[in-house]
C-alpha positions as CSV (number, residue, x, y, z in Angstrom):
1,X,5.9,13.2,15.1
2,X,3.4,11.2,16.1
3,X,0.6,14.0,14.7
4,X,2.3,13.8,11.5
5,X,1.8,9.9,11.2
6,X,-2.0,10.4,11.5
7,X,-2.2,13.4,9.0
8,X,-0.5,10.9,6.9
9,X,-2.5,7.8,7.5
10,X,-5.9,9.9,7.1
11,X,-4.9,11.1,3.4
12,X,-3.7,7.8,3.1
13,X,-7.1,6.2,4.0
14,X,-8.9,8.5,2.0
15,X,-6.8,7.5,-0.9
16,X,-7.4,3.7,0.2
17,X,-10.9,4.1,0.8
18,X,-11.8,6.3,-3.1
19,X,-9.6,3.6,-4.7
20,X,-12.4,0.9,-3.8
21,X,-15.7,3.2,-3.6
22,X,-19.2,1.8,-5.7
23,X,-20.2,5.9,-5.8
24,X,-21.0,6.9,-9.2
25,X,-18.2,8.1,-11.3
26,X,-16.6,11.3,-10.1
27,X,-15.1,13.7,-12.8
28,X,-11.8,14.4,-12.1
29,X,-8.9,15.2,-14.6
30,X,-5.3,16.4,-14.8
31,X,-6.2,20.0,-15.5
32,X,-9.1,20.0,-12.6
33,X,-8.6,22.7,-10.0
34,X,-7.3,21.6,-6.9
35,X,-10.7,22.2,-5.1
36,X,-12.2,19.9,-7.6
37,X,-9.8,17.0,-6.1
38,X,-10.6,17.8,-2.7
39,X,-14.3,17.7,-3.3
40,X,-14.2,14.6,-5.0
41,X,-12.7,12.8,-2.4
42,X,-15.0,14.3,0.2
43,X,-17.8,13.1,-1.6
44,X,-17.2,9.7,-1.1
45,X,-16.8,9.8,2.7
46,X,-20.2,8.8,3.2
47,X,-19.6,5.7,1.8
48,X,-17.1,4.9,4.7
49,X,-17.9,5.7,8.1
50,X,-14.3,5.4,9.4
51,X,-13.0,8.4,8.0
52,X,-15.5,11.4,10.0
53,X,-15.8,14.4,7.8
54,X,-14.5,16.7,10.1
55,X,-11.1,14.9,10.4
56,X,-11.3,15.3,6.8
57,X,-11.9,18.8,6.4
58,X,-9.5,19.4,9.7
59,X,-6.5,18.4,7.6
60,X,-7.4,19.0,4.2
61,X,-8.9,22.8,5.0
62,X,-6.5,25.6,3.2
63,X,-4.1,22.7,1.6
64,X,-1.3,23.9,-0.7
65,X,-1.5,22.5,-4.4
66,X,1.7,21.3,-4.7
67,X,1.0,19.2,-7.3
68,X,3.3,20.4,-10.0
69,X,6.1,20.6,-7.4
70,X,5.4,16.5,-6.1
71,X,4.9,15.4,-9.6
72,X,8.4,16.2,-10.1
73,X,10.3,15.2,-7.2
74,X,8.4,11.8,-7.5
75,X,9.7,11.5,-11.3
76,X,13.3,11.6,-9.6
77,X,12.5,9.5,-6.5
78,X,15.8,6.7,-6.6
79,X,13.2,4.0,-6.0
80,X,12.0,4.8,-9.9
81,X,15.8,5.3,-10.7
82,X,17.1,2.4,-8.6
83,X,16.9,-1.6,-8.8
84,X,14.8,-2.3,-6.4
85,X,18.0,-4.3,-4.6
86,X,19.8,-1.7,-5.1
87,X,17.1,1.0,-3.2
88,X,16.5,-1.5,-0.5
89,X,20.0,-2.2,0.1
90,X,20.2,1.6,0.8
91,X,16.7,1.7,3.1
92,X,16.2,-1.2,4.5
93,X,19.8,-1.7,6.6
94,X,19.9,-3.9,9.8
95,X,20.5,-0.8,12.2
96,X,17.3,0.7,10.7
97,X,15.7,-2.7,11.0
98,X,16.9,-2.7,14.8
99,X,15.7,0.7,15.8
100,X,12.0,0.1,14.3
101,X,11.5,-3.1,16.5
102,X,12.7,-0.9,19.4
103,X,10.0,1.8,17.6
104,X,7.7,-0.5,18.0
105,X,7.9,-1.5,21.3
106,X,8.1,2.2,22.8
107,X,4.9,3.5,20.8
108,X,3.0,-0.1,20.9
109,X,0.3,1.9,22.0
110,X,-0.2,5.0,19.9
111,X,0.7,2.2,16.6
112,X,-2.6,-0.4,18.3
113,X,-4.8,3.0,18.2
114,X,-3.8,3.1,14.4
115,X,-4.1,-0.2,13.4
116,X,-7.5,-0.4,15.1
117,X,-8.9,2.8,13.9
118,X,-7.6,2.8,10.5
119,X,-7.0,-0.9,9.6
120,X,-2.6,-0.4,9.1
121,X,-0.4,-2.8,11.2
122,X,2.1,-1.5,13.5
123,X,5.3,-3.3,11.1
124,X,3.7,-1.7,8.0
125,X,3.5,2.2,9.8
126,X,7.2,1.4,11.5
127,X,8.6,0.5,7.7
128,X,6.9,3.4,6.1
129,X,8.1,5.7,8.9
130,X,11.6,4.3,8.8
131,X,11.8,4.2,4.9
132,X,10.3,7.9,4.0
133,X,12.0,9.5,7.0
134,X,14.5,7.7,8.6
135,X,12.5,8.0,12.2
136,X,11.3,11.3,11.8
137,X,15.2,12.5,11.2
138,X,14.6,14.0,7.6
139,X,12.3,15.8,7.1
140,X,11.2,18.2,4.3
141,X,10.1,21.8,3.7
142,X,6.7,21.1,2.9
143,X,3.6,20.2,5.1
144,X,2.9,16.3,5.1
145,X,-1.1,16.9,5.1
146,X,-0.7,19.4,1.7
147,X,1.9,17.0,-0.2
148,X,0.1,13.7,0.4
149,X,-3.1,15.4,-0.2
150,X,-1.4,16.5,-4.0
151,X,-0.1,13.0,-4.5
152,X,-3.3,11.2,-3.8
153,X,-5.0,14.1,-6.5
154,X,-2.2,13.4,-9.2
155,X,-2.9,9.8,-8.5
156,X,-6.8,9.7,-8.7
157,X,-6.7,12.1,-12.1
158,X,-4.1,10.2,-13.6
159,X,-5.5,6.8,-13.2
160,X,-9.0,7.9,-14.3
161,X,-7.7,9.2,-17.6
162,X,-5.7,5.7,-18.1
163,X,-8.2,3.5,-16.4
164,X,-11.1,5.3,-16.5
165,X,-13.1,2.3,-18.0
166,X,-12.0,-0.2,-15.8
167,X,-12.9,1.5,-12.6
168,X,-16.3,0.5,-13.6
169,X,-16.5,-2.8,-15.4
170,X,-17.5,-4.3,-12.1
171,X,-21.1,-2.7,-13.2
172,X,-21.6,-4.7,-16.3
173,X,-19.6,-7.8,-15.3
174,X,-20.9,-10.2,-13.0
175,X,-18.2,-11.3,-10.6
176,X,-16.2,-8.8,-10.8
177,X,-15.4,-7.1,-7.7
178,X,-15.5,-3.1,-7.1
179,X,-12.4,-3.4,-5.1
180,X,-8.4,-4.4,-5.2
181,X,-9.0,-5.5,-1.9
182,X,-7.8,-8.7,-2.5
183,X,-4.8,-8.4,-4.2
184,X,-3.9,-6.0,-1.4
185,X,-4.1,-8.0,1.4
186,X,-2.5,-11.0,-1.0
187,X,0.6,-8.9,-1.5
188,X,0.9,-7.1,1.9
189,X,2.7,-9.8,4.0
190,X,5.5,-9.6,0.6
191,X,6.1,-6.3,1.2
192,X,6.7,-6.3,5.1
193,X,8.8,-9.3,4.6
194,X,11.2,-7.6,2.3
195,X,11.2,-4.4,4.2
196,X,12.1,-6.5,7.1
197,X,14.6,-8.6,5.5
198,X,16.3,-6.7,2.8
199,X,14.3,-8.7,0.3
200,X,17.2,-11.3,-1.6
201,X,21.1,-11.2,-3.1
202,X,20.7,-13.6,-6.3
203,X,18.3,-14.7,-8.7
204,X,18.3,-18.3,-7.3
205,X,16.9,-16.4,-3.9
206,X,14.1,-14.4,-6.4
207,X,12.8,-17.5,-7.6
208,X,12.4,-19.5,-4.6
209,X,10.6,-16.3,-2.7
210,X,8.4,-15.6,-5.8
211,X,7.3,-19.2,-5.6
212,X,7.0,-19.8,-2.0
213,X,5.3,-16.4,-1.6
214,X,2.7,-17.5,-4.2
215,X,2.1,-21.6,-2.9
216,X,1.2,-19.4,0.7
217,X,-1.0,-16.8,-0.7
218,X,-3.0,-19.5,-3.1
219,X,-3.5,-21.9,-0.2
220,X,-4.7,-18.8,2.0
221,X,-7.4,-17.7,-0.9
222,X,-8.6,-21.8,-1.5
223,X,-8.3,-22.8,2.2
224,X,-6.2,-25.4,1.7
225,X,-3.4,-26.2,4.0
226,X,0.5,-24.6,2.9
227,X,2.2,-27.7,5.2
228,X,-0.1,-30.2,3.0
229,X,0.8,-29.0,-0.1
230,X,4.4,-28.4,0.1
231,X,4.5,-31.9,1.5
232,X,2.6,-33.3,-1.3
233,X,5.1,-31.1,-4.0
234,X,8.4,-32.8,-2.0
235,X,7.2,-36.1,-2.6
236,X,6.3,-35.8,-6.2
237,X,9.4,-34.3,-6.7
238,X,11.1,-37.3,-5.4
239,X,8.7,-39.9,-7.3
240,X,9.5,-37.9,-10.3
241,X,5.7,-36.7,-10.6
242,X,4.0,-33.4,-11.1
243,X,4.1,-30.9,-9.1
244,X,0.6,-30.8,-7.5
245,X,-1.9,-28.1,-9.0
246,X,-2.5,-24.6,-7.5
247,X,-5.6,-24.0,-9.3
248,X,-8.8,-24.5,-7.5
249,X,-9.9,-28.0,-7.2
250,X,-6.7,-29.2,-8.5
């Protein structure tokens, strides 16, 4: 079980770490051989010393392309097919909620050696684990290491043919970063929260989370103080004044 997390977590880290490489532009298309995939991503290991190239070619060495087969099943995955409500009614219950805190506890170790090796919290690799696979309880008929290896090559081919351009405009922009970095980081405590609490049941409860998530993550990227500005919002609100700005400066 606990091999299969870290097969996963390397492809995924590959995947994480191509997404935000400065390397020149690496030709890879739809029709590419699979080898072609595999080498791309490779290449770019030098770039990032956390991922060794022999745990890279350890678990990508002889992988299946079952990229026809995972393009697919992921075109009738029920989270593409689903409100998102709806799915996380179904995946996120409070049993499964209980049994990944108790998850958590038992394998605090093994989860600190991931987090401090390859940068993923413990609640994020718990609420993966429990959402894909229900603990470890379904599993599928094909290798974790060869399908996450063919979704991260459908991904990279498919977003350089609709993206191609952008990948790059960081090199003739100024101030433009190479890297979604940012946005990452700004959206990851959003997504363990609503793994964690079944997200919302109304639209009253969407707006108010929406808002509140975006005041926190604003404050975090200028600095300023959440408690200060939700403060200052309260008591325009009862003077009957603007709500303060969130732009910078404002």
């Amino acid at each position: 079980m606990v091999r299969s997390w870290i097969g996963s977590l390397v492809l995924a880290t590959v995947v994480a770490v191509h997404g935000g490489s400065t390397a020149q532009p690496l030709s890879v298309g739809v029709g590419e051989p699979f080898s072609a995939c595999v080498a791309a991503l490779r290449q770019d290991l030098d770039q990032h010393r956390e991922v060794r190239r022999e745990t890279f070619d350890t678990y990508t060495r002889g992988a299946q392309d079952l990229r026809p087969l995972i393009d697919g099943a992921s075109r009738a995955q029920p989270e593409f097919e689903l409100p998102i409500r709806d799915y996380l009614a179904r995946r996120a219950d409070a049993e499964r909620a209980a049994e990944g805190r108790v998850l958590m506890q038992r394998e605090a170790g093994a989860l600190e050696g991931i987090a401090r090796r390859h940068g993923v919290d413990a609640a994020t690799v718990v609420a993966v684990f429990g959402v894909e696979t229900n603990y470890g309880r379904v599993a599928d008929r094909l290798p974790v290491v060869d399908a996450t290896l063919s979704r991260a090559c459908l991904n990279l081919a498919k977003r350089f043919e609709t993206h191609g351009e952008s990948y790059f405009r960081f090199l003739t922009t100024p101030g433009v970063q190479p890297t979604n970095n940012l946005a990452e980081q700004a959206i990851r405590f959003v997504v363990i929260d609503r793994l964690i609490t079944q997200g919302t049941r109304s639209e009253v409860g969407n707006r108010w989370c929406e808002r509140i998530w975006t005041v926190i993550a604003t404050c975090s990227q200028q600095g300023r103080s959440v408690f200060a500005y939700l403060g200052e919002a309260v008591g325009a609100w009862f003077d009957g004044a603007e709500a303060p700005s969130l732009l910078p400066g404002g």
